[in-house]
N, C-alpha and C positions, 0 to 999 in steps of 0.2 A: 589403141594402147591396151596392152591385157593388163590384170591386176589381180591379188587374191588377198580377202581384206579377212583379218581374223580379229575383230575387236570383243567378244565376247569370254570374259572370265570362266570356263567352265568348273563348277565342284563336282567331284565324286562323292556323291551321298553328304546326307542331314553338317555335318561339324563346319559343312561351308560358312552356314549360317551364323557362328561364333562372329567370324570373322565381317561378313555383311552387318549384321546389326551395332557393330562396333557405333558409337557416336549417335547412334540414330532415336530420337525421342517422339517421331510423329511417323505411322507409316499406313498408305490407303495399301486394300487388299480388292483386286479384281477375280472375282469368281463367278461360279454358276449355283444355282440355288441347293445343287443335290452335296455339291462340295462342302457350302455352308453348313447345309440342316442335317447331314452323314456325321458331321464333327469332324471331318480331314481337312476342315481349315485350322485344325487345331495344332496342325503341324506348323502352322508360324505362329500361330497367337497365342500358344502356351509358353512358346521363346520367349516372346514381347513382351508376354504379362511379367514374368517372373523380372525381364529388366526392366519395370514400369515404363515401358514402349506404350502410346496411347496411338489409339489404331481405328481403324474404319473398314468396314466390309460392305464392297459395292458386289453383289453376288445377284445380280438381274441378266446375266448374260446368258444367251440360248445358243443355239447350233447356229453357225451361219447367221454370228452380230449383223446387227443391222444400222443403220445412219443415225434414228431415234436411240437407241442404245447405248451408241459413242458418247451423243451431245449429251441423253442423260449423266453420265460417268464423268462427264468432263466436268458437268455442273457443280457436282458433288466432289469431284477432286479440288474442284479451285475454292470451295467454301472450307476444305479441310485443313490446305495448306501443307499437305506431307516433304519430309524430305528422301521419304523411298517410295517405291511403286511396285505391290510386287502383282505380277500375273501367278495364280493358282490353281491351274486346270492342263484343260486339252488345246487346240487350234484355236477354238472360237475366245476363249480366254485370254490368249495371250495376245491372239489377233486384236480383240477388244481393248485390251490392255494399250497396246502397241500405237494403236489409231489415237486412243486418248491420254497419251502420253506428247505425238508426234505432233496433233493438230492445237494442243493447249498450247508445249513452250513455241512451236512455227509460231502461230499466231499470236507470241507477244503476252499472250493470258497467263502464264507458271513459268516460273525462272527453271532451269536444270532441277530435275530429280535423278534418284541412282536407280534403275529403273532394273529389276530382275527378276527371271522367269524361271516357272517351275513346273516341268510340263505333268503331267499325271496321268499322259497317252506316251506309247510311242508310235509316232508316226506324223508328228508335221516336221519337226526339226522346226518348230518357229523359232525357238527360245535362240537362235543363233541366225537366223537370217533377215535381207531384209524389206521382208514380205511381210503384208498383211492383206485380207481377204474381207470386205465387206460387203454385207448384200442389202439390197435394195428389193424389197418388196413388189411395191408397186410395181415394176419394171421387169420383175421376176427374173432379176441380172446379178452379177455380182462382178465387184470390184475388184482388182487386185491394186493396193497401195505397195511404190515401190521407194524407198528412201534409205539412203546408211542409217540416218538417226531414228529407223526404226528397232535397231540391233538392241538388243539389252544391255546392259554394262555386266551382267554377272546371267548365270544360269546354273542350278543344280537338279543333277541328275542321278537321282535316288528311288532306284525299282521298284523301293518300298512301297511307293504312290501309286505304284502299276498293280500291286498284287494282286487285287481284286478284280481288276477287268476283265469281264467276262472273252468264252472267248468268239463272239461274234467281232465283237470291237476291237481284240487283239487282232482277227483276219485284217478288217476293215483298215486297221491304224498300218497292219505290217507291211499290207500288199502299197500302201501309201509312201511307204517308205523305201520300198523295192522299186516303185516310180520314179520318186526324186531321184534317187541314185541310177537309173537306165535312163532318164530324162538329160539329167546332167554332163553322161559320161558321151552322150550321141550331139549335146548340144552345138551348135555353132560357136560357143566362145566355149568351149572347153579346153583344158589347159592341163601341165603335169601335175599341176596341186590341185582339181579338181578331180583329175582320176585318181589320183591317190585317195581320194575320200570316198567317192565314189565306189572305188572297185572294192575296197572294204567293207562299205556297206550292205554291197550286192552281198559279198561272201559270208557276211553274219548273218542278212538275212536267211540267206540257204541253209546253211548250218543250225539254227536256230527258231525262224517262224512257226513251221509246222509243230517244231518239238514242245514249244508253248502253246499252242493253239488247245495241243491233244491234254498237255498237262500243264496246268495254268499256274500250279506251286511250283512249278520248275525255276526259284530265283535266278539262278545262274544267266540261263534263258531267258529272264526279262530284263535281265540290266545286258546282255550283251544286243536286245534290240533297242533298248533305249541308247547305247551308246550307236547302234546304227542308225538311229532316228535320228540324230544330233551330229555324226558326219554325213549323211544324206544331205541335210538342211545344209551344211559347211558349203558341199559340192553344188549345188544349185544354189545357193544366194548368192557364191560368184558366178557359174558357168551359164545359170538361167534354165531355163526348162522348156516343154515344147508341145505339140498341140493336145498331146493327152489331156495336161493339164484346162489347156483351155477348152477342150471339149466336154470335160467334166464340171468347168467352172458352170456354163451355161445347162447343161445337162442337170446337173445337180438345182442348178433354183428352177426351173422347167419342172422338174419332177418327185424334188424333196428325197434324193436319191444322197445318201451321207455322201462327203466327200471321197473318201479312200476307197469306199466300194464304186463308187464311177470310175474313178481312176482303175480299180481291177479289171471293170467290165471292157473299160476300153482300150488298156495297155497292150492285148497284141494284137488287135486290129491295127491301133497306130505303128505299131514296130511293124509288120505286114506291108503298110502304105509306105512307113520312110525307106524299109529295104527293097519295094520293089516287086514283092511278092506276086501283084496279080499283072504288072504290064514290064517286065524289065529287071534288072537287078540294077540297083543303084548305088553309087560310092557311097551311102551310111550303110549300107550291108558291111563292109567291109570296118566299120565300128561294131556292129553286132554280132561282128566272128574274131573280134577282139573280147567280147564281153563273154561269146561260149567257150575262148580259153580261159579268161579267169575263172568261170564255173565249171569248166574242165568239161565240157561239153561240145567240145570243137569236131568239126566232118575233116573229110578228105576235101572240101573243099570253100571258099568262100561262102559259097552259097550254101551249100549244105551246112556249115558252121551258123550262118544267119537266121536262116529255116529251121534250125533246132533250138537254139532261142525264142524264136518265137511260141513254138510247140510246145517246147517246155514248160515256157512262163503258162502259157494257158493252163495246160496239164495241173501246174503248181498251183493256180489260182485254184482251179477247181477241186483241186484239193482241201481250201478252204470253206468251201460249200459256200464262194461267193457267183455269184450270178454270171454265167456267161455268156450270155445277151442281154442287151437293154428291151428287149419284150421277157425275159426269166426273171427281171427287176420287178415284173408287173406296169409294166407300158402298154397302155394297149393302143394297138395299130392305128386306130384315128386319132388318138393325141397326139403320138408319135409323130404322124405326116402333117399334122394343124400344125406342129410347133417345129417343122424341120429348117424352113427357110429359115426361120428367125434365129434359131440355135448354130447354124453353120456361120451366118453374119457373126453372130457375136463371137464363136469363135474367129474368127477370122482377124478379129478386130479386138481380139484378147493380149494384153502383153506378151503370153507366153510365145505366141505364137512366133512372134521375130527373131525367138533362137531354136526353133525348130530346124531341124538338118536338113529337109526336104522343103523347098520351096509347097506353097500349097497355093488355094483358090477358092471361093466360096463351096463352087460344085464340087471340087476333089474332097472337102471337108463336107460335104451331103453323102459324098461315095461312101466315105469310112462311118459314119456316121448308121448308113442304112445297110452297111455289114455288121456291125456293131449290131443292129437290131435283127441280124435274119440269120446273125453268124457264119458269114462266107470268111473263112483266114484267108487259106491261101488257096 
């Protein structure tokens, strides 16, 4: 049975918040410590203070939360008793947020709160799916949680939050975003209201990335990728995603490699393997010469439409001056092969993986993996 669930409130910019705080007399704040101590949490607590809103700020959250992290947060939300929750940051924020919101009321511990997100990257599209991401240390793994009632009930999306991002993290967050949305549109459950969102977000991306990257006061250009960061997230929390992502899950805690730049490093290796590139052409080429006419990038034929896709996206990435090999990330060759079996398992055995368009296999996922690292595309 297909479906496309759209339960999250979106605002355009700050006056959302008139309407959220309505009723509201207790509210915890989930952030990161540079948010708190910058003063850009002052974007909800100078609301709150002025309607004597009594408030709490959990701002202990790092890149890539962790299990100690949640249960800390959860601790401190259930001695607080809020009736709103809001997340205040990037991925790991709201991710953070998301976990401790989901496993408190699951488990019986907090009745319903109004639970709303406010991203201050673009590039996860959390704030509207319903993903979260945790990692695990020890194990040097990461999770992906997958549930509706991780959705938020409201999200506002106001560039303002962005303006400062410098622009390595604009790269990082955009090429992240450019993912969801080519993840999505090849997926196995993809649908016409996923490509709708999807092909949108590809085309703001193109339109728009680079032009932020080069000029970072460009507002226009940061609110039209936060609004592509927030239909990415749309299209893949229904359509699902595919082994890029799971290849960067384990990639990324293996090597403390940020999320979205794995994701750059390995997006068209992976589009390569699902078209077919080095053994065959395979029927998802023929989604990724759907995707070079939406960027107007189409060949005289199937395949030359797929193959320019792929070129391109590299081309593109490397125009961010992100890494285009996982040895140009700073991998070096004997870690790389110590940790390869284990990183292809776990992709393998990563959720994303199930709606990946190409059937795959631990070895086929070492293949890509060790192109990825030596840069063989096509």
């Amino acid at each position: 049975m297909g479906e496309f669930i759209l339960k999250t409130r979106v605002y355009l910019g700050k006056d959302g918040l008139d309407e959220i705080l309505k009723g509201v007399d207790r509210a915890f704040i989930v952030t990161d410590k540079f948010m708190h101590e910058s003063g850009m949490v002052g974007y909800l607590t100078e609301p709150m203070e002025k309607r004597g809103i009594q408030y709490q700020i959990f701002s202990d959250v790092k890149p890539d939360p962790d299990i100690a992290t949640v249960t800390k947060g959860i601790e401190q939300l259930l001695d607080f008793k809020p009736q709103i929750l809001f997340a205040l940051g990037g991925g790991s924020s709201i991710d953070a947020a998301k976990a401790m919101n989901w496993l408190s009321v699951k488990g019986g511990l907090a009745g319903k709160m109004t639970f709303v997100a406010v991203p201050t990257t673009s590039g996860t599209g959390s704030e509207v799916t319903t993903f979260a991401v945790i990692s695990d240390p020890q194990k040097s793994a990461k999770y992906p949680l997958v549930s509706e009632d991780m959705l938020p009930d409201a999200a506002i999306l106001d560039a303002e939050l962005v303006r400062s991002v410098p622009p390595k993290t604009t790269a990082d967050t955009g090429i992240d975003v450019l993912t969801h949305a080519i993840e999505a549109f090849v997926s196995t459950n993809a649908n016409d209201f996923t490509d709708a969102a999807a092909e949108k977000a590809m085309k703001l991306v193109k339109a728009n990335l680079i032009r932020v990257y080069k000029n970072p006061d460009d507002m226009e250009a940061r609110q039209k990728m936060h609004d592509a960061s927030c239909l990415a997230g749309i299209a893949f929390s229904n359509a699902g995603l595919g082994i890029c992502h799971s290849m960067a899950h384990t990639l990324g805690g293996h090597f403390h490699i940020p999320h979205g730049r794995a994701n750059g490093i390995l997006l068209p290796y992976v589009m390569a393997y699902n078209a077919g590139c080095h053994d065959g052409l395979t029927p998802v080429a023929q989604r990724y010469a759907q995707i070079a006419e939406v960027l107007r990038l189409e060949g005289s034929s199937v395949r030359q439409s797929a193959f320019s896709v792929v070129r391109t996206t590299k081309q593109y990435i490397n125009q961010l001056h992100i890494p285009n090999t996982i040895e140009a990330a700073g991998v070096p060759r004997a870690d790389f092969d110590a940790a390869l079996d284990e990183m292809a398992e776990a992709a393998f055995n990563d959720a994303c993986t199930r709606t990946n368009p190409r059937a795959c296999t631990v070895e086929s996922l070492k293949e890509v993996f060790i192109r990825a690292y030596t840069g063989k595309l096509i």
